[in-house]
Wavefront OBJ file of the C-alpha trace (Angstrom):
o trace
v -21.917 37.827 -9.466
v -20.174 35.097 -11.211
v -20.064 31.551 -9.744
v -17.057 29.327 -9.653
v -17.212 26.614 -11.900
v -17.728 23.154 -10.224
v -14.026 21.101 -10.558
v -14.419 17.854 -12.443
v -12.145 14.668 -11.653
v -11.232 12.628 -14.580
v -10.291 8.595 -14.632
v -8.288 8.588 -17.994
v -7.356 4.716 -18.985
v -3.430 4.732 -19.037
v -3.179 2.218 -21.459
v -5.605 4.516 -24.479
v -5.450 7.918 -22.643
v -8.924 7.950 -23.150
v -11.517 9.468 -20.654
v -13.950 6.618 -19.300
v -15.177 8.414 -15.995
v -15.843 12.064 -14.915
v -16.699 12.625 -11.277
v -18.422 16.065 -10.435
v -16.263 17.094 -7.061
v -19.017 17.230 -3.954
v -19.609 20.321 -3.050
v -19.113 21.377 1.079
v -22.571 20.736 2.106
v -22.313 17.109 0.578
v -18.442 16.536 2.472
v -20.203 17.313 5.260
v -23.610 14.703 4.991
v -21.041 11.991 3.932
v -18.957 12.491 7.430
v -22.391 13.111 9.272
v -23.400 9.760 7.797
v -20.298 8.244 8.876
v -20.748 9.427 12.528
v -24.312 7.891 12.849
v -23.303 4.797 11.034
v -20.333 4.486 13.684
v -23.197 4.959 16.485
v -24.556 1.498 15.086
v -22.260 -0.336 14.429
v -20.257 0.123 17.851
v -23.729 -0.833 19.771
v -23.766 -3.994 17.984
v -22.216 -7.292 18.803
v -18.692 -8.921 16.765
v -20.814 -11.659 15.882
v -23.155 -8.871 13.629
v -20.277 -7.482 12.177
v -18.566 -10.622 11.407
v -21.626 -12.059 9.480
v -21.605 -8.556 7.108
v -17.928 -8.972 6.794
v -18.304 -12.603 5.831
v -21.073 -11.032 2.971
v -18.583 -8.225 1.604
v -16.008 -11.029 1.163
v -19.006 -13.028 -0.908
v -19.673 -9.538 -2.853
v -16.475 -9.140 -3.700
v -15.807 -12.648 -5.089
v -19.095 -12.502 -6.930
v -18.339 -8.912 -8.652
v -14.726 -10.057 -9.365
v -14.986 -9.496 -13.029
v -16.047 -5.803 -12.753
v -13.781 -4.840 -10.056
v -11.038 -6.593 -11.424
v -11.867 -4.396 -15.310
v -12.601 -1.122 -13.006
v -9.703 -1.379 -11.781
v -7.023 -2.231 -14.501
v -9.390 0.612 -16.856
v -8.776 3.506 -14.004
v -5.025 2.255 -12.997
v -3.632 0.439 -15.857
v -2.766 -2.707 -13.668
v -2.877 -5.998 -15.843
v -6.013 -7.851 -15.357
v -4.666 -10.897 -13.751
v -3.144 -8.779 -11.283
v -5.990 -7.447 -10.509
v -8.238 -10.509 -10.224
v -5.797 -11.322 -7.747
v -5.721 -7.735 -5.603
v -10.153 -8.345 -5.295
v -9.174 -12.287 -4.116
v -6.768 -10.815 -1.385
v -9.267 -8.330 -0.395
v -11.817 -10.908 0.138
v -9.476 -13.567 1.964
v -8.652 -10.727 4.333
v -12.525 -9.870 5.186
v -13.126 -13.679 5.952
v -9.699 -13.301 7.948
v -10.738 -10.545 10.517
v -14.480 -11.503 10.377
v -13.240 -15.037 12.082
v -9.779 -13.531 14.185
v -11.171 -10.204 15.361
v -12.987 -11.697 18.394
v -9.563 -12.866 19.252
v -7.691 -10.115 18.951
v -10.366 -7.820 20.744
v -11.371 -9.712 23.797
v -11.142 -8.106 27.306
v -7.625 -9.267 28.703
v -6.702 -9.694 32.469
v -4.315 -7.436 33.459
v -2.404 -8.764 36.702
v -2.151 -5.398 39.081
v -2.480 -3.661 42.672
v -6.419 -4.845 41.623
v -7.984 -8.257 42.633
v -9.012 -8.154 39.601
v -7.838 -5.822 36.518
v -8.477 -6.296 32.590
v -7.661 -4.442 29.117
v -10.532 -3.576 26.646
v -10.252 -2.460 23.322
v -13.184 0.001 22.733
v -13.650 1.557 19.058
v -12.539 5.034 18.460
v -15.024 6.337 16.028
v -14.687 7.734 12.266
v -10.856 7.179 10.786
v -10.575 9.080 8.189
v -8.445 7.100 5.149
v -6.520 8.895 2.516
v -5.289 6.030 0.107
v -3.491 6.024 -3.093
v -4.450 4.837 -6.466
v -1.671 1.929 -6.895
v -4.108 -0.838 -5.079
v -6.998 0.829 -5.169
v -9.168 -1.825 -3.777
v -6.924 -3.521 -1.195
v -5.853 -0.451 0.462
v -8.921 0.893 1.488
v -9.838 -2.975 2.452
v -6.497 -3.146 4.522
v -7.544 -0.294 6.494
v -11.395 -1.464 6.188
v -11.907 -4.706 7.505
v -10.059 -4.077 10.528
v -11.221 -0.655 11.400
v -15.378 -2.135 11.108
v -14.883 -4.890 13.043
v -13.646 -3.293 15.740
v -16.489 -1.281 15.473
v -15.629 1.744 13.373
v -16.484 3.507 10.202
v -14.440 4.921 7.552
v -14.211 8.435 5.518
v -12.421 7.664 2.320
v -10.683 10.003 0.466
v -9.292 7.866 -2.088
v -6.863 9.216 -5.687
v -8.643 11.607 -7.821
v -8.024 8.986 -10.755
v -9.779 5.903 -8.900
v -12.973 7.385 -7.505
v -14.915 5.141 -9.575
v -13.089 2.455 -7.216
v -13.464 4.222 -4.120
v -17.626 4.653 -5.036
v -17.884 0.987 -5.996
v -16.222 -0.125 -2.239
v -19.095 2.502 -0.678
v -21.672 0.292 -2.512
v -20.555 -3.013 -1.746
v -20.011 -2.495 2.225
v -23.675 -1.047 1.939
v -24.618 -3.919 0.121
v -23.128 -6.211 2.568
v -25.507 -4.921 5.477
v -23.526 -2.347 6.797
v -24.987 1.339 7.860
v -24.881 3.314 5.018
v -21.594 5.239 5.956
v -20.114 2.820 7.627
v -17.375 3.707 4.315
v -18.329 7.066 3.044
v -16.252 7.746 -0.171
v -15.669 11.377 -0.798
v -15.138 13.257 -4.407
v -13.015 16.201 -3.576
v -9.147 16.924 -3.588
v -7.082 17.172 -0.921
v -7.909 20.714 0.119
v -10.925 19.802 2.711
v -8.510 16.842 4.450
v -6.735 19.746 7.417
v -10.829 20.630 8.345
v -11.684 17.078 8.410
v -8.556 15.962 11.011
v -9.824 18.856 12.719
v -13.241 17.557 13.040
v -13.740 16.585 16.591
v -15.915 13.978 14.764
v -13.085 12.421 13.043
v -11.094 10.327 15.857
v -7.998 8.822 13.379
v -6.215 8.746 10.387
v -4.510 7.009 7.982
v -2.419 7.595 5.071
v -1.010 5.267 2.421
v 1.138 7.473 0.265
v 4.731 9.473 -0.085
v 6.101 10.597 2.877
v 6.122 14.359 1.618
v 1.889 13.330 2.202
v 2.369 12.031 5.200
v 4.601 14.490 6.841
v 1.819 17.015 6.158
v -1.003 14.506 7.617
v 1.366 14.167 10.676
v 1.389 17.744 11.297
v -2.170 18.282 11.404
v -2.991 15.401 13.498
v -0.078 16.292 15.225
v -2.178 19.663 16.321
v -4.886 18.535 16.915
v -4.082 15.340 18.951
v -5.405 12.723 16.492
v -4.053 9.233 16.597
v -2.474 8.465 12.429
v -1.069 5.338 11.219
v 1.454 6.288 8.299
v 2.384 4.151 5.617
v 4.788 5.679 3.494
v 7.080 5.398 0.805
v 9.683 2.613 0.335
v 13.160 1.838 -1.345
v 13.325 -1.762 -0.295
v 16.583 -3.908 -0.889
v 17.055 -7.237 -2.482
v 20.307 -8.036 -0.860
v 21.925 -11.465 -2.395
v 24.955 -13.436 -0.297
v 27.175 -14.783 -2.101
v 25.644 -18.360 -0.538
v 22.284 -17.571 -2.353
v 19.996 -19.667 -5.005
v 20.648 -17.719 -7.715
v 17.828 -19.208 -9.716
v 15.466 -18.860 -7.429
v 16.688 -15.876 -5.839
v 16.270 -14.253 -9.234
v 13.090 -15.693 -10.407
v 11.616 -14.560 -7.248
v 13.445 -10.839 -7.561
v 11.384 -10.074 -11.200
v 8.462 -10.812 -9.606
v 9.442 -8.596 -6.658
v 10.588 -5.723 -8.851
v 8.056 -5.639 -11.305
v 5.196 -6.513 -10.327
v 1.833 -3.951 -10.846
v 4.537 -2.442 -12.964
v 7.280 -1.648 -10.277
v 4.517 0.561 -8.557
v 4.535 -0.490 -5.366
v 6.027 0.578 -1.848
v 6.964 -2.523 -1.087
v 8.964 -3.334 -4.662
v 12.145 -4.626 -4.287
v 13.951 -1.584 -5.878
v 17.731 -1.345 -4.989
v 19.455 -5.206 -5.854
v 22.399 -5.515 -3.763
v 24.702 -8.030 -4.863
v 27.450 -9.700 -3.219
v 29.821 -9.043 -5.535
v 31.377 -12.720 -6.261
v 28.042 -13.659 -7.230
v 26.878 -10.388 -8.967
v 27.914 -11.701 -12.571
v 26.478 -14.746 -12.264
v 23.027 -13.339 -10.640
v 22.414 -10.487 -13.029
v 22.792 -13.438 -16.061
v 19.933 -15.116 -14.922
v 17.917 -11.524 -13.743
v 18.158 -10.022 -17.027
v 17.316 -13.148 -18.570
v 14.212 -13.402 -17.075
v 13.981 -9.282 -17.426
v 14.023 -9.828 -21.067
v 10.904 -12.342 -21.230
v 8.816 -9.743 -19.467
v 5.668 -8.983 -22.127
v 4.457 -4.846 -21.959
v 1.516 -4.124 -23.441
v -1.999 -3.951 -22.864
v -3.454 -4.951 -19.459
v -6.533 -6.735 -20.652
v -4.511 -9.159 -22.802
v -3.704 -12.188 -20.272
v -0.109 -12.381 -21.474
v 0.576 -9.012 -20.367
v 3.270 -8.751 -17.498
v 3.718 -4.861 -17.164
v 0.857 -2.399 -18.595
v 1.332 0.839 -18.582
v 2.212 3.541 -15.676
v -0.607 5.217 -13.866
v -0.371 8.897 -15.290
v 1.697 10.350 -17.713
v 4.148 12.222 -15.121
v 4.735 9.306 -13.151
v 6.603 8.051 -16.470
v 8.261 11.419 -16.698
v 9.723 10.895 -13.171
v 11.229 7.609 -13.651
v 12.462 8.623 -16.907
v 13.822 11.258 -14.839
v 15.324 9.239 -12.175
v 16.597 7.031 -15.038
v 18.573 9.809 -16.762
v 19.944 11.584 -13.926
v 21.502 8.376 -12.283
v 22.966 7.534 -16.209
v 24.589 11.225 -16.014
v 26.250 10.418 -12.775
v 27.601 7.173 -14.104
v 24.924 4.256 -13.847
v 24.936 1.722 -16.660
v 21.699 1.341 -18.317
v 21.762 -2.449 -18.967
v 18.129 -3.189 -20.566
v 15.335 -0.688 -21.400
v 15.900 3.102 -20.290
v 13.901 4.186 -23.077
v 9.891 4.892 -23.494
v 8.317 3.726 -26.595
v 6.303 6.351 -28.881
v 2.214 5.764 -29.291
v -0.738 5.917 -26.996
v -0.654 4.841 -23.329
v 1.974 5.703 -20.542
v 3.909 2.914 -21.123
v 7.529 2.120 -19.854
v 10.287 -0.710 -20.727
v 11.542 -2.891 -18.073
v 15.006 -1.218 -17.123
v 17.622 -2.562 -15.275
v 20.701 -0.056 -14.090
v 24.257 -1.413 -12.903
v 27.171 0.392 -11.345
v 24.795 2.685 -8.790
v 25.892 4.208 -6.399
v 24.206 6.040 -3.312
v 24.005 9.590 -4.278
v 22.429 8.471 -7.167
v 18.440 8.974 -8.181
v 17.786 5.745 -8.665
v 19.246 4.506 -4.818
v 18.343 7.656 -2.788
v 15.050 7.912 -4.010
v 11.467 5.834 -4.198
v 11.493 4.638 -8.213
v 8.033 3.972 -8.626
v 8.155 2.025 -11.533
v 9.618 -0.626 -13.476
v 13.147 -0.184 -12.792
v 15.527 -2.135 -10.966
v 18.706 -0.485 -9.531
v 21.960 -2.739 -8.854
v 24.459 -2.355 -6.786
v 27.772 -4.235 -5.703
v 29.591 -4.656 -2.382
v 32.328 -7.013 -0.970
v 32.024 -7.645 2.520
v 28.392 -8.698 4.549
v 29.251 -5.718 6.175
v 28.995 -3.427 3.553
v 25.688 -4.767 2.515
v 23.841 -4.000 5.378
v 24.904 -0.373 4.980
v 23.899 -0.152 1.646
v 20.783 -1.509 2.694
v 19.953 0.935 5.464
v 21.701 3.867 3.371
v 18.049 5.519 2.264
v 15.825 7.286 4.432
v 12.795 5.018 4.238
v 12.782 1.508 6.292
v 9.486 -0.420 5.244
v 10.909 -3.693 4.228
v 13.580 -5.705 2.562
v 14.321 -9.353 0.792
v 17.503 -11.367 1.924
v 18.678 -14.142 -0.178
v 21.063 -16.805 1.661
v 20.800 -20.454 1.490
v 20.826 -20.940 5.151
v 17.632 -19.515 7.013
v 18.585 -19.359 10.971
v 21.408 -17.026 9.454
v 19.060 -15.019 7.581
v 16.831 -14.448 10.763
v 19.745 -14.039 12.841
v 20.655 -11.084 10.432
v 17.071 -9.810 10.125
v 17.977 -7.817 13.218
v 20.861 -5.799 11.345
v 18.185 -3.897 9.128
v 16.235 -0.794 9.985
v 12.689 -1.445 8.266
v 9.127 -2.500 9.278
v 9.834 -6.113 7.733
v 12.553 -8.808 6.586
v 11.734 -11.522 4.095
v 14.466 -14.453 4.352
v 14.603 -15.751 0.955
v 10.980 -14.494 0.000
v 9.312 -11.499 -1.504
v 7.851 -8.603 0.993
v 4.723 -8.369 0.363
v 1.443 -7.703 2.663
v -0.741 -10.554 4.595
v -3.448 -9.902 6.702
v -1.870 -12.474 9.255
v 1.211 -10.508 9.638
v 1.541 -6.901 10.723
v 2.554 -3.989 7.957
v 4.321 -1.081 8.392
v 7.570 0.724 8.243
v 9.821 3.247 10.710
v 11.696 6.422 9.393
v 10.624 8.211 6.446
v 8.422 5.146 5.420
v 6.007 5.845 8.361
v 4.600 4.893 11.792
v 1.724 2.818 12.957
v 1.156 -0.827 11.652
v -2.003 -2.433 9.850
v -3.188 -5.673 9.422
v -3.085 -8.849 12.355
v -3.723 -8.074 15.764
v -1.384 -5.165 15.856
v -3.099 -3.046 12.721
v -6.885 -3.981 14.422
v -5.962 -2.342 17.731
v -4.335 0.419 15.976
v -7.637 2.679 16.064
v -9.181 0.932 19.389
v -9.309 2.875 23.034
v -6.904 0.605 25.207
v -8.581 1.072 28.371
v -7.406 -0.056 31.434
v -10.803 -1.198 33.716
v -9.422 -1.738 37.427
v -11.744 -3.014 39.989
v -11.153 -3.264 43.872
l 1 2 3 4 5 6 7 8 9 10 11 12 13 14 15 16 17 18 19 20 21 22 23 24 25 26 27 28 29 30 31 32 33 34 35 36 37 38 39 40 41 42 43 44 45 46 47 48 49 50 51 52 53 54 55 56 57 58 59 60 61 62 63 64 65 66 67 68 69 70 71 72 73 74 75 76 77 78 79 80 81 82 83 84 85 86 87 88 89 90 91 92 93 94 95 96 97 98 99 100 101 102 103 104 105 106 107 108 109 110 111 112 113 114 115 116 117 118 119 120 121 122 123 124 125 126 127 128 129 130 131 132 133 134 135 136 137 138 139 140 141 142 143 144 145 146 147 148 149 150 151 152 153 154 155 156 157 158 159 160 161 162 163 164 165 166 167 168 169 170 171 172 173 174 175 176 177 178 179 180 181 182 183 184 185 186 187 188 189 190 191 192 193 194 195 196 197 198 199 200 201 202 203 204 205 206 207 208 209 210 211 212 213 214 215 216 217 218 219 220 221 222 223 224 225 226 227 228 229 230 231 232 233 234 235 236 237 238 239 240 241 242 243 244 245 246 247 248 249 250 251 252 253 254 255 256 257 258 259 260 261 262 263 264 265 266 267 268 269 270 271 272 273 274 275 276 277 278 279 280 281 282 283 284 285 286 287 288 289 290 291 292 293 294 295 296 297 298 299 300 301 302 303 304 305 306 307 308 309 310 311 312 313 314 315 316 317 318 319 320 321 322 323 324 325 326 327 328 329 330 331 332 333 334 335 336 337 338 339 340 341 342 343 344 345 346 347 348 349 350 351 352 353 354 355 356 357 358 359 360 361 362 363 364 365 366 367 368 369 370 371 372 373 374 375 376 377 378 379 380 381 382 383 384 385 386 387 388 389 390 391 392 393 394 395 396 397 398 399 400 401 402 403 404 405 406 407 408 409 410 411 412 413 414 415 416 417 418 419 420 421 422 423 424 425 426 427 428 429 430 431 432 433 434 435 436 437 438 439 440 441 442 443 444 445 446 447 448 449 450 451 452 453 454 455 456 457 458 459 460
């Protein structure tokens, strides 16, 4: 009888697209030790007090700032993301394990709840296993967004992480073991996405979570839809970087490079879609493109590298794609718009003018290093522009006068508003988005209850 050959996973460097890792896929028998192992760790580590789980947290945040160097190269070989970039991603990821190591006792202690009751309270009670699918973008700090939460309040993660950063995901599973955790307490799985419906389904697995496109998540949704699992969705993203006309423009676009560009525009919460208020535009898109222009692409080990290369060869094809189709219906390409020949997935900075909103490059996610601008007259008008796409995870408004910003916060329809800032993720504040860009949040108080049992304990 002939046997089916056992798949293979390969982490090709983006930069040489050159094979440094192969990772056997686990068989069944295997999928199903590593969720076992995640059920008994759970037993543990929900019997034991904050205080033990805070002092393992405190030693994963030590681990991680001690193996800095090899995470940091792991990640930028597998991913492509330049290396200071990186260096920073394992610094976040350790900040926010000292974070909820300190806060979680906060944020999970017994609350009285005034009632019909002499005496009522609120608990928060861990769930179990949460099963994580992340993506390959931030390959350590998603899992450790989802991670340091989820153990401290007493449950274990299943992580199926990308294909191309299992040698990530596998390096996380040793560190949280090294730390003192159960082993399991993050059980990293090697398989595609074909097991991930039987493992909702698992009465064993009690929650999920997704960081990915919202095609991924829809799917996720339905199956924990069926079978009545709690999910937390964070999904894709066209944020706007909406200038007034009453804006710093230096700063507003010093700020918006950085916000655009950054890990090589591939990020959810990118500013991609630069509204401009159109007595202003001229002057603003000077000083963007200026700065545009001094961006350095090349190779991400070389510190003075701004923007390596993409992740995977048809995530360039896309955003050439996007590129081209929005030029055919009329965009302006202004800088870049054109891939270089030679090894490595590698992409220009590219700025387009004169888009519109049935346009590619404003209707869609550009996951990338391209920046899409846009005019419009009246305040008005901007806010619809803004809201126009069907995700709502975050936006940047630019306006000299803050109250006015906040006041107008309240006009958008995403998860988060940064008043003359760049959106970006904090373990102090919560994360998420509404609409096509997800449900659920993560991170502060809100993301750590996000997988607890609120239970209501009434006494006569």
């Amino acid at each position: 009888m002939a046997t089916t050959a056992q798949r293979v996973f390969s982490s090709v460097n983006p930069a040489t697209e050159v094979v440094v890792a192969e990772f056997p896929e686990m068989p069944p028998g295997e999928i199903e030790a590593k969720l076992s192992q995640a059920q008994a760790a759970f037993e543990r580590i929900s019997s034991e007090t904050l205080s033990w789980r805070s002092e393992r947290m405190l030693e994963l945040a030590r681990l991680l700032r001690r193996e800095r160097e090899s995470l940091s190269r792991l990640m930028t070989g597998e991913m492509g993301k330049p290396i200071a970039e990186a260096e920073a991603e394992v610094d976040k990821c350790a900040i926010s394990c000292e974070y909820f190591a300190h806060e979680a006792g906060r944020f999970l202690a017994d609350q009285e709840a005034p009632s019909d009751s002499p005496r009522s309270l609120v608990a928060f009670r861990p769930l179990g296993v949460v099963l994580a699918i992340m993506p390959w973008n931030y390959p350590l700090w998603q899992v450790i967004r989802f991670l340091a939460p989820a153990l401290m309040a007493g449950n274990t993660g299943l992580l199926k992480h990308a294909p191309t950063t299992f040698g990530c995901a596998l390096a996380l599973e040793e560190l949280v073991a090294r730390a003192g955790f159960p082993q399991g307490s993050l059980a990293a799985l090697v398989c595609g996405t074909e097991p991930v419906p039987d493992l909702i389904a698992d009465r064993r697995v009690r929650a999920v979570t997704l960081t990915g496109s919202d095609v991924a998540g829809s799917r996720v949704a339905e199956v924990a839809g069926r079978e009545l699992k709690k999910a937390v969705l964070e999904l894709g993203g066209s944020d706007f970087f909406l200038v007034l006309d009453d804006a710093d423009l230096d700063l507003a676009a010093e700020v918006g490079v950085r916000a655009r560009f950054q890990n090589g525009g591939q990020s959810c919460i990118a500013a991609k879609r630069f509204l401009l208020q159109e007595s202003i535009a001229e002057a603003y898109l000077e000083r963007f493109l200026t700065r545009c222009r001094e961006l350095t692409v090349g190779p991400p080990l070389d510190r003075s590298t701004r923007i390596g290369p993409l992740a995977r060869a048809d995530l360039r094809e896309r955003i050439r794609d996007q590129v081209e189709r929005s030029r055919g219906r009329g965009a302006t390409v202004l800088l870049g718009g054109e891939a270089d020949s030679g090894p490595g997935y590698f992409y220009p900075p590219t700025v387009l003018s004169g888009v519109t909103p049935e346009m590619a490059a404003f209707q869609e996610e550009t996951f990338g290093p391209v920046a899409a601008v846009s005019t419009f007259t009246e305040l008005e008008e901007g806010i619809r522009l803004a809201n126009h796409p069907r995700y709502g995870l975050g936006g940047n408004l630019w306006t000299q006068d803050p109250e006015r910003g906040v006041k107008l916060a309240r006009h958008f329809d995403t998860g988060g508003v940064f008043v003359n800032g760049m959106t970006h993720s904090d373990a102090r504040i919560p994360f998420g988005g509404v609409r096509r860009s997800g449900f659920g949040r993560e991170l502060a108080s809100f993301g750590i209850r996000e997988f607890t049992n609120i239970q209501t304990v009434w006494r006569p």
